[in-house]
PDB file with SEQRES, HELIX, SHEET and CRYST1 records, atoms N, CA, C and O in Angstrom:
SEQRES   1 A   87  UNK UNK UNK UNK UNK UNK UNK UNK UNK UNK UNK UNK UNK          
SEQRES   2 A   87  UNK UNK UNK UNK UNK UNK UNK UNK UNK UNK UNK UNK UNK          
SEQRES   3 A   87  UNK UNK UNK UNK UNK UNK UNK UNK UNK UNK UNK UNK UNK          
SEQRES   4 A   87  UNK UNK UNK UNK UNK UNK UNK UNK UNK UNK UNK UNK UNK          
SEQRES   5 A   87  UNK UNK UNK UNK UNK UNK UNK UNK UNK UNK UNK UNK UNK          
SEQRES   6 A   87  UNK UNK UNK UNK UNK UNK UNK UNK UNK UNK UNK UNK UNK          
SEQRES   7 A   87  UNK UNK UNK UNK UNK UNK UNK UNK UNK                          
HELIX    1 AA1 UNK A    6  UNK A   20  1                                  15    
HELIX    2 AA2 UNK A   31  UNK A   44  1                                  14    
HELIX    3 AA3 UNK A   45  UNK A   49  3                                   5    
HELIX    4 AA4 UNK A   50  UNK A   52  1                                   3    
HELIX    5 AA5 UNK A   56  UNK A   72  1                                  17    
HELIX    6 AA6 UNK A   80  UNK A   83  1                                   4    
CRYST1    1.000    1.000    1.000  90.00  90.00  90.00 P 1           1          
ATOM      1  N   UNK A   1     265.966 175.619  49.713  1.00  0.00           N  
ATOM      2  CA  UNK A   1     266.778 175.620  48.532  1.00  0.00           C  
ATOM      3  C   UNK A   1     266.613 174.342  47.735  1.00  0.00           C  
ATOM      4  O   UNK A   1     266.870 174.425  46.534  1.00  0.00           O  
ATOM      5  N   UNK A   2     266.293 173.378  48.134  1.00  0.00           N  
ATOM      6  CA  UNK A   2     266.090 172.138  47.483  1.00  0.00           C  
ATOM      7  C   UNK A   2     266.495 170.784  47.852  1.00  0.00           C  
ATOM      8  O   UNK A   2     265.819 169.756  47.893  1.00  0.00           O  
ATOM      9  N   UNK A   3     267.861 171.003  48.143  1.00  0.00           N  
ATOM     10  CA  UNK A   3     268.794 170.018  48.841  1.00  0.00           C  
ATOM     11  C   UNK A   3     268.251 169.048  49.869  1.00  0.00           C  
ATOM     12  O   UNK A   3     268.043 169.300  51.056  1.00  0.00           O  
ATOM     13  N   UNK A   4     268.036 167.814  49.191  1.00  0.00           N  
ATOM     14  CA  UNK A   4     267.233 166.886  50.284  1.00  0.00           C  
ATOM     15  C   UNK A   4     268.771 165.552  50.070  1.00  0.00           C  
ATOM     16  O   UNK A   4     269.538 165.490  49.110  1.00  0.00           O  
ATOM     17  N   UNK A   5     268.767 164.717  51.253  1.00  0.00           N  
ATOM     18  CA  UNK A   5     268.628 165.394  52.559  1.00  0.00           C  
ATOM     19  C   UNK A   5     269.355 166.464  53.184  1.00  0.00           C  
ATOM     20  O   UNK A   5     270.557 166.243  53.039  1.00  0.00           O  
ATOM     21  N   UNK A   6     269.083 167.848  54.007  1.00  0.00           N  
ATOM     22  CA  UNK A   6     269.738 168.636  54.266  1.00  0.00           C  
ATOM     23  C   UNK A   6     270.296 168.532  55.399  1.00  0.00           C  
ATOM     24  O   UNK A   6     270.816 169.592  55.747  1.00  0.00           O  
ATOM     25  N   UNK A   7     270.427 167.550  56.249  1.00  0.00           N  
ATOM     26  CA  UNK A   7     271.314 167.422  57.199  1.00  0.00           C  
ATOM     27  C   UNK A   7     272.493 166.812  56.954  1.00  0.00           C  
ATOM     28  O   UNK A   7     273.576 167.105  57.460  1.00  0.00           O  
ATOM     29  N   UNK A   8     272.209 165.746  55.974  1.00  0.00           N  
ATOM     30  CA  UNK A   8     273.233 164.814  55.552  1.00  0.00           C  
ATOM     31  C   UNK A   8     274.232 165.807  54.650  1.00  0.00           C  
ATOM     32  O   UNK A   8     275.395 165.568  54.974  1.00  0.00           O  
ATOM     33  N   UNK A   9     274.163 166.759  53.708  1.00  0.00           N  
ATOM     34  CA  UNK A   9     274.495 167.980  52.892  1.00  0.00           C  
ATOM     35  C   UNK A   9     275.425 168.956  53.951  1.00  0.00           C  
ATOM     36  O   UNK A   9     276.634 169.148  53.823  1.00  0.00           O  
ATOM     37  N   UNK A  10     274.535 169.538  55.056  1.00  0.00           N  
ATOM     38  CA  UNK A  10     275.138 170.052  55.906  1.00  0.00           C  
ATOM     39  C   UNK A  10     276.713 169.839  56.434  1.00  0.00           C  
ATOM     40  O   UNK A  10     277.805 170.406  56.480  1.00  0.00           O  
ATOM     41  N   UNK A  11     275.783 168.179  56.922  1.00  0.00           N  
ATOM     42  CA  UNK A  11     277.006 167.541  57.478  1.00  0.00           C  
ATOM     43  C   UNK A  11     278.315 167.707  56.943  1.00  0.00           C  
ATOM     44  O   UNK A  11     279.421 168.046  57.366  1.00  0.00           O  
ATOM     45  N   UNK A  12     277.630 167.229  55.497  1.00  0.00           N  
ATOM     46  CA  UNK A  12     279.343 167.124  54.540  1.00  0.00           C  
ATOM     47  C   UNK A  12     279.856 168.794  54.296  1.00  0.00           C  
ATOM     48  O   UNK A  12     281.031 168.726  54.655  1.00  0.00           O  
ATOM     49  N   UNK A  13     279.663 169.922  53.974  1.00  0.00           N  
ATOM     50  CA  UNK A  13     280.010 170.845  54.234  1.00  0.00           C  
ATOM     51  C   UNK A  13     280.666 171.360  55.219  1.00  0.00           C  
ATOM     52  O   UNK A  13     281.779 171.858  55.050  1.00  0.00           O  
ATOM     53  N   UNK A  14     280.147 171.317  56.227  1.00  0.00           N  
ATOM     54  CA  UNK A  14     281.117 171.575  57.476  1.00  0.00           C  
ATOM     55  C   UNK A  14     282.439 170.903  57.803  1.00  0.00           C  
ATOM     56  O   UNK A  14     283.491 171.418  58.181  1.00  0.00           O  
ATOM     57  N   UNK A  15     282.079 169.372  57.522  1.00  0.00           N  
ATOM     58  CA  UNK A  15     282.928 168.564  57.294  1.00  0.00           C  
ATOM     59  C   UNK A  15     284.523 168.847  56.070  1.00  0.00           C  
ATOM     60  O   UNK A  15     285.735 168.688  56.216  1.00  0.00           O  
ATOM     61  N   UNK A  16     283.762 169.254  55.090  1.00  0.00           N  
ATOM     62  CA  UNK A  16     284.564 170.335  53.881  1.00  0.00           C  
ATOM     63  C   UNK A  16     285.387 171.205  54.359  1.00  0.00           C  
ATOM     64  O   UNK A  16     286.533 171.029  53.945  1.00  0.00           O  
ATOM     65  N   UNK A  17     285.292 171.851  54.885  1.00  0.00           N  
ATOM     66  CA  UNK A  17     285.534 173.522  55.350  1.00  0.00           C  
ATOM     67  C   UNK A  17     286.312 173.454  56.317  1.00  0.00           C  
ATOM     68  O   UNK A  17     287.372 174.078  56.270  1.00  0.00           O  
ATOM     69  N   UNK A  18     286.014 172.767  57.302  1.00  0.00           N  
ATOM     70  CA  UNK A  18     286.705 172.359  58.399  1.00  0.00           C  
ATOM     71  C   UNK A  18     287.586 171.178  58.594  1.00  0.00           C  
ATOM     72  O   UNK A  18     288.232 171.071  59.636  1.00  0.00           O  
ATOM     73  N   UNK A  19     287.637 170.461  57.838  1.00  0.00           N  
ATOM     74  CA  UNK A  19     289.154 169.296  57.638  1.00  0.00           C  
ATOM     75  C   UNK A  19     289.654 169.746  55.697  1.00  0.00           C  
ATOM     76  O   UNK A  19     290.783 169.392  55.357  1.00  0.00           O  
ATOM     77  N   UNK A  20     289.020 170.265  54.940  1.00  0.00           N  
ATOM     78  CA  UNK A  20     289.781 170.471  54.050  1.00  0.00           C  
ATOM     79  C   UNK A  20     290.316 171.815  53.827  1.00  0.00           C  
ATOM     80  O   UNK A  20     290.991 171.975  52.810  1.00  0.00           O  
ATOM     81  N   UNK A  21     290.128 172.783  54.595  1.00  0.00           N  
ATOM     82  CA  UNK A  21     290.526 174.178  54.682  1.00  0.00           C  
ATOM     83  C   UNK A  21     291.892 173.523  55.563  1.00  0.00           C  
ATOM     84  O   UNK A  21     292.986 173.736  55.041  1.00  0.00           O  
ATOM     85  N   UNK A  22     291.884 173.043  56.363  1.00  0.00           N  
ATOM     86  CA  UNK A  22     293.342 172.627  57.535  1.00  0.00           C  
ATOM     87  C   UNK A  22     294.349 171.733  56.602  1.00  0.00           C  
ATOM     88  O   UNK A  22     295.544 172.006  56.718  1.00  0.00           O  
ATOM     89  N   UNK A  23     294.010 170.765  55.753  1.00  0.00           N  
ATOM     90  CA  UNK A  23     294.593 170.188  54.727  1.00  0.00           C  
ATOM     91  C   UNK A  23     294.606 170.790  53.671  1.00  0.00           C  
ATOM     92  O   UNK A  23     295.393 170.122  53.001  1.00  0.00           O  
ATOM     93  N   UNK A  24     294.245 171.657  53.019  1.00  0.00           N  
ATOM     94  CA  UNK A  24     295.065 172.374  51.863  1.00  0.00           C  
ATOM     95  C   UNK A  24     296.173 173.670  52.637  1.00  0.00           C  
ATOM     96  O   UNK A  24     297.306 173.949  52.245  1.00  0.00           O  
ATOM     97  N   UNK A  25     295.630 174.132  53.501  1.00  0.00           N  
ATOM     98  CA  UNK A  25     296.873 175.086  54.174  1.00  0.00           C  
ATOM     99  C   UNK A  25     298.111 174.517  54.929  1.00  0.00           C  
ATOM    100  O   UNK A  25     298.969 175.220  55.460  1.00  0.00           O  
ATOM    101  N   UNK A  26     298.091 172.451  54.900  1.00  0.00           N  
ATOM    102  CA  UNK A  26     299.198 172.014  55.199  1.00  0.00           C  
ATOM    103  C   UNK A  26     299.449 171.284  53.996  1.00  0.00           C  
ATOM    104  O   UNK A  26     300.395 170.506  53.871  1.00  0.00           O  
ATOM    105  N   UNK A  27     298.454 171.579  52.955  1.00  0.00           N  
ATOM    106  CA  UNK A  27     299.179 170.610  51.791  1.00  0.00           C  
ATOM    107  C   UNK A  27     299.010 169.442  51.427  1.00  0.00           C  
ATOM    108  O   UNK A  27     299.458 168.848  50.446  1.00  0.00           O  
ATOM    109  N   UNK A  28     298.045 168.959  52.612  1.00  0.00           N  
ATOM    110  CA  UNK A  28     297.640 167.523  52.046  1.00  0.00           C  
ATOM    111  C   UNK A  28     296.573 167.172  51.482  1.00  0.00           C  
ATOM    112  O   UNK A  28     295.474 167.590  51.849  1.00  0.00           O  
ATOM    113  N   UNK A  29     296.776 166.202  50.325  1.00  0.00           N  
ATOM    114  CA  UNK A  29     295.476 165.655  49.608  1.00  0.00           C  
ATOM    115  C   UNK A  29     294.899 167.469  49.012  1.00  0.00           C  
ATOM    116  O   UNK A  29     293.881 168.140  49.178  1.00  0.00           O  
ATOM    117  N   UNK A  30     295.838 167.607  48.493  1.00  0.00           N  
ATOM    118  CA  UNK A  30     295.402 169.317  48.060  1.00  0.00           C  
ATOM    119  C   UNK A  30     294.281 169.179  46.919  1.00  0.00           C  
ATOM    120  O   UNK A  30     293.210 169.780  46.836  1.00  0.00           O  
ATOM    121  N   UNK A  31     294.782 168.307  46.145  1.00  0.00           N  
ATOM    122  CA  UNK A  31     294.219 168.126  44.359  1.00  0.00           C  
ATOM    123  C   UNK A  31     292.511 167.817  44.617  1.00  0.00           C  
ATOM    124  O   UNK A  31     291.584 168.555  44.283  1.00  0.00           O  
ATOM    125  N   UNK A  32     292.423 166.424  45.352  1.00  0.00           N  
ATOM    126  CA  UNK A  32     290.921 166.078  45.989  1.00  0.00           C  
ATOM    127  C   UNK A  32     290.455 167.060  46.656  1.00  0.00           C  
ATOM    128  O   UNK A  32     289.294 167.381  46.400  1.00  0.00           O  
ATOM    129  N   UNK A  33     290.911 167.532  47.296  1.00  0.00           N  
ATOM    130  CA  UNK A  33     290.490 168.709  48.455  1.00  0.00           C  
ATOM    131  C   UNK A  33     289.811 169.918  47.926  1.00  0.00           C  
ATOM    132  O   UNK A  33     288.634 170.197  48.156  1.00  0.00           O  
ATOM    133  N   UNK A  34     290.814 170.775  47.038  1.00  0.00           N  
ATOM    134  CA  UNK A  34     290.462 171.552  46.260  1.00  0.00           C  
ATOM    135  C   UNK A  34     289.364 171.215  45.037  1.00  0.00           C  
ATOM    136  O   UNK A  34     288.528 172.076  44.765  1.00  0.00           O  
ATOM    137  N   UNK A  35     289.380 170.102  44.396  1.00  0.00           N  
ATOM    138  CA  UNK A  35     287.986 169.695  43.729  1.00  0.00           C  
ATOM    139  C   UNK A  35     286.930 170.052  44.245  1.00  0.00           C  
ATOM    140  O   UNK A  35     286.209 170.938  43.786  1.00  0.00           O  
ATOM    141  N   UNK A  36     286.632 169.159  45.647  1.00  0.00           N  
ATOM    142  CA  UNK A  36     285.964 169.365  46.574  1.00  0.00           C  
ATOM    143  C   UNK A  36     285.416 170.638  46.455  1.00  0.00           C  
ATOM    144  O   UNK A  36     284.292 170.690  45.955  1.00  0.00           O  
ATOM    145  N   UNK A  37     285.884 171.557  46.758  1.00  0.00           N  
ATOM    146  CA  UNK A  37     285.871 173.127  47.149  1.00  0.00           C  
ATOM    147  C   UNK A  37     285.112 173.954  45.794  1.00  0.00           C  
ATOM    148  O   UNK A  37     284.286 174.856  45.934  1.00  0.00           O  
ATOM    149  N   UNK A  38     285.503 173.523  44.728  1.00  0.00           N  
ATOM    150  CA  UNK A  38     285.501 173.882  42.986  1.00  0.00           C  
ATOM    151  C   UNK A  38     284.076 173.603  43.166  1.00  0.00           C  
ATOM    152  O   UNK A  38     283.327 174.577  43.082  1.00  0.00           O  
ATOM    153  N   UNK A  39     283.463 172.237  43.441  1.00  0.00           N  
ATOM    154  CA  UNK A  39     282.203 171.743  43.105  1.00  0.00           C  
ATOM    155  C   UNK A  39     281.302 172.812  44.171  1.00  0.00           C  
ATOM    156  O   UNK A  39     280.452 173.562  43.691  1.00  0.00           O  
ATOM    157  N   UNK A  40     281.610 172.785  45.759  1.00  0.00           N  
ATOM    158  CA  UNK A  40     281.167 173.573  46.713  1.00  0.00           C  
ATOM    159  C   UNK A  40     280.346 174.937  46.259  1.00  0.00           C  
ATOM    160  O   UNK A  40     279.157 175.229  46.133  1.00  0.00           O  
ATOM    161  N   UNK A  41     281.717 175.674  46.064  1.00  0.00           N  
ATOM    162  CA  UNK A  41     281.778 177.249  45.091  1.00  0.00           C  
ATOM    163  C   UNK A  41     281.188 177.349  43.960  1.00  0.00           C  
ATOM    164  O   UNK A  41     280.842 178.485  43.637  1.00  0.00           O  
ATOM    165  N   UNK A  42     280.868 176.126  42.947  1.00  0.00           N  
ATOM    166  CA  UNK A  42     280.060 176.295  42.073  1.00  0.00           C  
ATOM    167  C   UNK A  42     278.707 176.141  42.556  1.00  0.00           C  
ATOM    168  O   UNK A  42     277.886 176.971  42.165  1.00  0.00           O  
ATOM    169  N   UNK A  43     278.386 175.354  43.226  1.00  0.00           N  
ATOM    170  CA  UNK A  43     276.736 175.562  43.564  1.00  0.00           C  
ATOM    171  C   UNK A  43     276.396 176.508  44.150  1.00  0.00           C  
ATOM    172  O   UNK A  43     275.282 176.957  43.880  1.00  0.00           O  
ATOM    173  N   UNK A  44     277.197 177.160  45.151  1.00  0.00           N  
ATOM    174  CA  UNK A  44     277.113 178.195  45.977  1.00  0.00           C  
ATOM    175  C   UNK A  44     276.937 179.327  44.961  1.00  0.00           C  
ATOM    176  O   UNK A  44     276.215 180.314  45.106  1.00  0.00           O  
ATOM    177  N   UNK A  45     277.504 179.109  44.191  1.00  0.00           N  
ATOM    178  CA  UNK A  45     277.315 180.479  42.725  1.00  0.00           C  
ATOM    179  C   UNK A  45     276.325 180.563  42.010  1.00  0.00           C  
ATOM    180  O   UNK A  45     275.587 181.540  41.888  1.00  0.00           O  
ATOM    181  N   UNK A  46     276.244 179.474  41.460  1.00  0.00           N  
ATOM    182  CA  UNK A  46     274.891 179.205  40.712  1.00  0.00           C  
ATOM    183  C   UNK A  46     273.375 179.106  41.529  1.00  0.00           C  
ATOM    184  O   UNK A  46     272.465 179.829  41.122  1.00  0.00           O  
ATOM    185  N   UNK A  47     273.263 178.670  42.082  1.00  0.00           N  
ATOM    186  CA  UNK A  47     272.354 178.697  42.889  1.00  0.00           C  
ATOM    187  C   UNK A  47     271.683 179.858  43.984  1.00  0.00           C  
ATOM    188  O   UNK A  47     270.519 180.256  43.976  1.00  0.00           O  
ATOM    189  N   UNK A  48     272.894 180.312  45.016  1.00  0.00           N  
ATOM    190  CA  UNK A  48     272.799 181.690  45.710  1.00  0.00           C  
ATOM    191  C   UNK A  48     273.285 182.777  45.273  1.00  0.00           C  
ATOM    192  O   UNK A  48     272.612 183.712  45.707  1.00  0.00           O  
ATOM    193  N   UNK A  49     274.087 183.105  44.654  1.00  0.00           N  
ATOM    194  CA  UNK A  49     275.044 184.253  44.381  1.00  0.00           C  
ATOM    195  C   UNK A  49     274.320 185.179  43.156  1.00  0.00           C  
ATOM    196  O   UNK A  49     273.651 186.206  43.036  1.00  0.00           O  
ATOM    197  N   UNK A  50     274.774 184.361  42.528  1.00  0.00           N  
ATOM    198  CA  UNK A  50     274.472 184.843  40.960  1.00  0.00           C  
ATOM    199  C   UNK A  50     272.819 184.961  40.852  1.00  0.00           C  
ATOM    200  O   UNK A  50     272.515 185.905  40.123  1.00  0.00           O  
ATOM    201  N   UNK A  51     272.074 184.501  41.199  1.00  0.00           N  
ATOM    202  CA  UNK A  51     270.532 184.741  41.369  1.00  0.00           C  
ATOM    203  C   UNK A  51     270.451 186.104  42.015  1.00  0.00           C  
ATOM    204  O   UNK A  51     270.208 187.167  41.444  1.00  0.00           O  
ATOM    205  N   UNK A  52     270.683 185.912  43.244  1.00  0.00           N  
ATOM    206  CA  UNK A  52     270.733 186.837  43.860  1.00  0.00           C  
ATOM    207  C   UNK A  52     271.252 188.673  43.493  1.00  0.00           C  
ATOM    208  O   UNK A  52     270.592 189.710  43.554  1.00  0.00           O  
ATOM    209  N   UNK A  53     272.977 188.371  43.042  1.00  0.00           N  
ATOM    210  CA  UNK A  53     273.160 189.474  42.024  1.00  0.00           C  
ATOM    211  C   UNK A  53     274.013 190.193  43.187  1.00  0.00           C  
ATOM    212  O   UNK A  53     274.201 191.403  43.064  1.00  0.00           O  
ATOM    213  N   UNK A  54     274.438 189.658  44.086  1.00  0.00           N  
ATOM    214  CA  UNK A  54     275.185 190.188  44.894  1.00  0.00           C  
ATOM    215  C   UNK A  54     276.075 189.663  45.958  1.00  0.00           C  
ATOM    216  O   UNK A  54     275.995 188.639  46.637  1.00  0.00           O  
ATOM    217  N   UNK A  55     276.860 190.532  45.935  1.00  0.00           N  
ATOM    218  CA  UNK A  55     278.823 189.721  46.284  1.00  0.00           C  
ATOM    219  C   UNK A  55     279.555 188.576  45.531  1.00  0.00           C  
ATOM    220  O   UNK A  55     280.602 188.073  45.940  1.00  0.00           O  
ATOM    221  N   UNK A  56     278.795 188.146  44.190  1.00  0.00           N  
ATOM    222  CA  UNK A  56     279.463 187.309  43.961  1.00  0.00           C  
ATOM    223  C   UNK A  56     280.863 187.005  43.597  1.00  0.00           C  
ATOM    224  O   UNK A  56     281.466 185.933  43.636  1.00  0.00           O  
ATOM    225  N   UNK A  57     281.261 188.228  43.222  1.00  0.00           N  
ATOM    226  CA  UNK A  57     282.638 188.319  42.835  1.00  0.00           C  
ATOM    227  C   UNK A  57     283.508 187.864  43.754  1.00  0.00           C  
ATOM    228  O   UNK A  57     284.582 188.020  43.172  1.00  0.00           O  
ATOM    229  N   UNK A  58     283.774 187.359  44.914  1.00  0.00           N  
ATOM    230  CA  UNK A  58     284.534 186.874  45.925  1.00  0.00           C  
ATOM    231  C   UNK A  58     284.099 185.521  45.641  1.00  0.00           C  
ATOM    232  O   UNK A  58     285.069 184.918  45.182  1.00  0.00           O  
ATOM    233  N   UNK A  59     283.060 184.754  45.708  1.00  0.00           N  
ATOM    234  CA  UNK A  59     282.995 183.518  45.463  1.00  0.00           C  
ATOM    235  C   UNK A  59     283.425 183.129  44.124  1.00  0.00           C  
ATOM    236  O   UNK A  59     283.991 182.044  43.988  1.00  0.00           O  
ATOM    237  N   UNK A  60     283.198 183.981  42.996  1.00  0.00           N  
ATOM    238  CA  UNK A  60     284.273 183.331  41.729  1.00  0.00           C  
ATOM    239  C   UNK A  60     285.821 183.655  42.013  1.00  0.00           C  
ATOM    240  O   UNK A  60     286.654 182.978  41.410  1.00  0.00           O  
ATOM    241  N   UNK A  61     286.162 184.457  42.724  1.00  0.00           N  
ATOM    242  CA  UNK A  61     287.515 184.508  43.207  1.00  0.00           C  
ATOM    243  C   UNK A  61     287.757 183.251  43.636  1.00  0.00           C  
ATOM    244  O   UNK A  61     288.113 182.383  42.839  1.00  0.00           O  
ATOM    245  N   UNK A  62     287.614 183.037  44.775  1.00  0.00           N  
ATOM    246  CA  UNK A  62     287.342 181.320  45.330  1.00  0.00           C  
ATOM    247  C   UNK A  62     287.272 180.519  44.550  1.00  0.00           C  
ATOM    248  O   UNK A  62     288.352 180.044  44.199  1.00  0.00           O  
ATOM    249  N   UNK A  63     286.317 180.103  44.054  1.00  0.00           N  
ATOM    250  CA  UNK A  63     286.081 179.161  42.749  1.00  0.00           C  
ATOM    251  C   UNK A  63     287.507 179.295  41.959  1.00  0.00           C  
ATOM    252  O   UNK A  63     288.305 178.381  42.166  1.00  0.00           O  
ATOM    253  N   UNK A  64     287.826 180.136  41.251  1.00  0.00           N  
ATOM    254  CA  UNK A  64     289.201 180.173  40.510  1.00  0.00           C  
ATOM    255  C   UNK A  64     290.119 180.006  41.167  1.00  0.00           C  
ATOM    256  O   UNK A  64     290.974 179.225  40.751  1.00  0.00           O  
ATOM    257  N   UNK A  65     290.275 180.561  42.240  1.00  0.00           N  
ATOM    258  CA  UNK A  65     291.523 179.607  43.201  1.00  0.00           C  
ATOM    259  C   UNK A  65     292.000 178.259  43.888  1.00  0.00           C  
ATOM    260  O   UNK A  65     293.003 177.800  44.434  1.00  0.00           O  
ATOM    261  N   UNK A  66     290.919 177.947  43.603  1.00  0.00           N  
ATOM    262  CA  UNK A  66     290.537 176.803  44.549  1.00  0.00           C  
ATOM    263  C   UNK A  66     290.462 175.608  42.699  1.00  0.00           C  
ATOM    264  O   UNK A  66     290.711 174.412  42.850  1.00  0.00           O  
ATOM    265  N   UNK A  67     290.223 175.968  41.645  1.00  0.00           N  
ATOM    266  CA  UNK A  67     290.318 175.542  40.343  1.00  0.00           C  
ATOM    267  C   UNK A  67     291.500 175.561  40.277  1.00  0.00           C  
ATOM    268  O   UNK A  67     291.907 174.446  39.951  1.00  0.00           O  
ATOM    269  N   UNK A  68     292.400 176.370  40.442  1.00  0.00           N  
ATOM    270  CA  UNK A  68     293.955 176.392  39.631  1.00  0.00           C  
ATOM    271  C   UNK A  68     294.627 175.632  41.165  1.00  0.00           C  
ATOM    272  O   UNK A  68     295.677 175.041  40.910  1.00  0.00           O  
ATOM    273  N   UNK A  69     294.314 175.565  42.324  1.00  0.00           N  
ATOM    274  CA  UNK A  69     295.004 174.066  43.021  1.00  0.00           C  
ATOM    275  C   UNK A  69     294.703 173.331  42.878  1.00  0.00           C  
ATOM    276  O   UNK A  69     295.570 172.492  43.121  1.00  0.00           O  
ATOM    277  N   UNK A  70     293.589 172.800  42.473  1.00  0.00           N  
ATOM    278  CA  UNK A  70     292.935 171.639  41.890  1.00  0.00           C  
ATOM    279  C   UNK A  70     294.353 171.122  40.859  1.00  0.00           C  
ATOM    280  O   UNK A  70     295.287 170.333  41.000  1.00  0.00           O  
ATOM    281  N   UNK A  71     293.983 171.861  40.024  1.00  0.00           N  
ATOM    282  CA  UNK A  71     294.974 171.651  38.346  1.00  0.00           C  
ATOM    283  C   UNK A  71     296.342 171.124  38.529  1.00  0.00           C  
ATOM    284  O   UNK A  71     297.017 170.142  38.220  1.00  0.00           O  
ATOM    285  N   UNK A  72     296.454 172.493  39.323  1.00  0.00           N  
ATOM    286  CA  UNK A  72     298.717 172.190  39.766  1.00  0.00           C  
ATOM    287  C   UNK A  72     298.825 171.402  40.843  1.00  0.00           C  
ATOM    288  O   UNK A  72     299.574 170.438  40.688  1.00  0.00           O  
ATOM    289  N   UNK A  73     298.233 171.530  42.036  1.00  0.00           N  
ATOM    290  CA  UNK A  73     298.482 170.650  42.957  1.00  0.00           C  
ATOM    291  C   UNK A  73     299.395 172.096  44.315  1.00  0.00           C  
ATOM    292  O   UNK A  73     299.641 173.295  44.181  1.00  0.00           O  
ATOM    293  N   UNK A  74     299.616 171.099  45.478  1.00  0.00           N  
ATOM    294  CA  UNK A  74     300.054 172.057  46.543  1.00  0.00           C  
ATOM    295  C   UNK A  74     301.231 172.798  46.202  1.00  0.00           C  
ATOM    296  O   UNK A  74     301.411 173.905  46.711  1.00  0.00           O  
ATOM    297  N   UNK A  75     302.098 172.281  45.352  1.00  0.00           N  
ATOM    298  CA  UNK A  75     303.404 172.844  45.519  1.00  0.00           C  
ATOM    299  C   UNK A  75     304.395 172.754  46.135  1.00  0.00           C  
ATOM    300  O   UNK A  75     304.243 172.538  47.338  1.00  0.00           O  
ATOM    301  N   UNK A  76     305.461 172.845  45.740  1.00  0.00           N  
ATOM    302  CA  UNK A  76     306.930 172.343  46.500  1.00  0.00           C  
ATOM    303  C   UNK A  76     306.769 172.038  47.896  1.00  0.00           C  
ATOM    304  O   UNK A  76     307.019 170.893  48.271  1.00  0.00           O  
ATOM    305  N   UNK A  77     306.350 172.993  48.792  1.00  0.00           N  
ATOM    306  CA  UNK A  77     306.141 172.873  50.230  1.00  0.00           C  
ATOM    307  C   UNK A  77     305.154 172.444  50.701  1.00  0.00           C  
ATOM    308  O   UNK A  77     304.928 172.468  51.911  1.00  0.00           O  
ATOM    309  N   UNK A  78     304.311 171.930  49.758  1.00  0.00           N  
ATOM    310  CA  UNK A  78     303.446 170.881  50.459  1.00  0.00           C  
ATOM    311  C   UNK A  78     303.811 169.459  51.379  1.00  0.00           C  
ATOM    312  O   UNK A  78     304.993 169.174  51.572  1.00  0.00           O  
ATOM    313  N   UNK A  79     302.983 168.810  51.791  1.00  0.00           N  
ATOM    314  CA  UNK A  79     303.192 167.577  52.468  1.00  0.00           C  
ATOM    315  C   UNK A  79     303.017 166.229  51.344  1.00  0.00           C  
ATOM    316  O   UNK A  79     303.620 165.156  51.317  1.00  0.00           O  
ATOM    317  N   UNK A  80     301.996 166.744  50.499  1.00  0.00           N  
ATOM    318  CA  UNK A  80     301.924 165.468  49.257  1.00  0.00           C  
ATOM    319  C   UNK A  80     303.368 165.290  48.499  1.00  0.00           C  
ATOM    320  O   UNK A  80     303.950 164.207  48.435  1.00  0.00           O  
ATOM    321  N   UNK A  81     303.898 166.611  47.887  1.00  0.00           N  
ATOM    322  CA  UNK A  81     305.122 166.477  47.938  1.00  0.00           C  
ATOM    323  C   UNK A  81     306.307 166.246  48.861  1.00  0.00           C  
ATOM    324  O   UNK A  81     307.258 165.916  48.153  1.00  0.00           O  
ATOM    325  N   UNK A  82     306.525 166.268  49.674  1.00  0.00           N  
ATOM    326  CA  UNK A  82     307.486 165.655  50.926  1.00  0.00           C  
ATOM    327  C   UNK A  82     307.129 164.395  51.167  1.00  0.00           C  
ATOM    328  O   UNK A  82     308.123 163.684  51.018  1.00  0.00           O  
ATOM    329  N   UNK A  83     306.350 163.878  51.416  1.00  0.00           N  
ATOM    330  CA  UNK A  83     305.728 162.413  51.547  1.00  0.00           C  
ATOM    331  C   UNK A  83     305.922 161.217  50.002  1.00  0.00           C  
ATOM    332  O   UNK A  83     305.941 159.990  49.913  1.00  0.00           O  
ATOM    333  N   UNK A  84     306.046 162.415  48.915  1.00  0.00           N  
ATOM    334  CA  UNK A  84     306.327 161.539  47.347  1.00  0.00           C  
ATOM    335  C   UNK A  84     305.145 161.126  46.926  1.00  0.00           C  
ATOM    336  O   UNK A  84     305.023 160.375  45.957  1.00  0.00           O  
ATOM    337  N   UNK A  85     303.999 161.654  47.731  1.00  0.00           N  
ATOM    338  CA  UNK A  85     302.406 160.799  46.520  1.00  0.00           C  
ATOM    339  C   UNK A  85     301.940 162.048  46.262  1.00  0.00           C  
ATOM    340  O   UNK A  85     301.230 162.261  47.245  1.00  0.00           O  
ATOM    341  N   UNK A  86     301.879 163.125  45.486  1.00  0.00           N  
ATOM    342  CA  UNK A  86     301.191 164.274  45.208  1.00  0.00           C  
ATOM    343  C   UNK A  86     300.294 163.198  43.963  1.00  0.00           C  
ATOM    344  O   UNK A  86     300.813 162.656  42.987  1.00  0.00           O  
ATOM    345  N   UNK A  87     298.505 163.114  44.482  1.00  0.00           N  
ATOM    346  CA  UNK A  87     297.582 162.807  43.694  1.00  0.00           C  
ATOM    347  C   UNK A  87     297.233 163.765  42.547  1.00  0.00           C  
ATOM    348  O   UNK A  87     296.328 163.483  41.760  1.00  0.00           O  
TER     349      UNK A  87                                                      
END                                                                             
């Protein structure tokens, strides 16, 4: 696909997915987190999806969800809010 270096890429992906999927479903650092995710879902679109021409409609689902927590932030029952620093 292009992505040099691809271990170092890897790394951070998994890394993504797996500590920021557990922190936006408790609310923390939602706003960064979800960016994160926005940028993820867009390459993943542009690059695999949309070339391709198939399933993408779940990854712009994603992408737009993961855009509008970005924007608003976790929400009342988050931890950024209970703690008083929602970034």
């Amino acid at each position: 696909m292009g992505f040099e270096p691809p271990k170092i890429w890897a790394s951070f992906v998994i890394w993504l997915e797996f500590l920021g999927g557990i922190a936006i479903a408790i609310g923390l650092l939602t706003r960064p987190f979800a960016a994160m995710f926005v940028g993820l879902f867009g390459v993943i679109l542009i690059t695999v999806m949309i070339p391709r021409g198939v399933n993408y409609q779940l990854f712009a689902l994603w992408f737009a969800a993961f855009f509008y927590i970005a924007l608003r932030g976790g929400g009342g029952m988050s931890l950024d809010r209970l703690i008083g620093r929602e970034l």
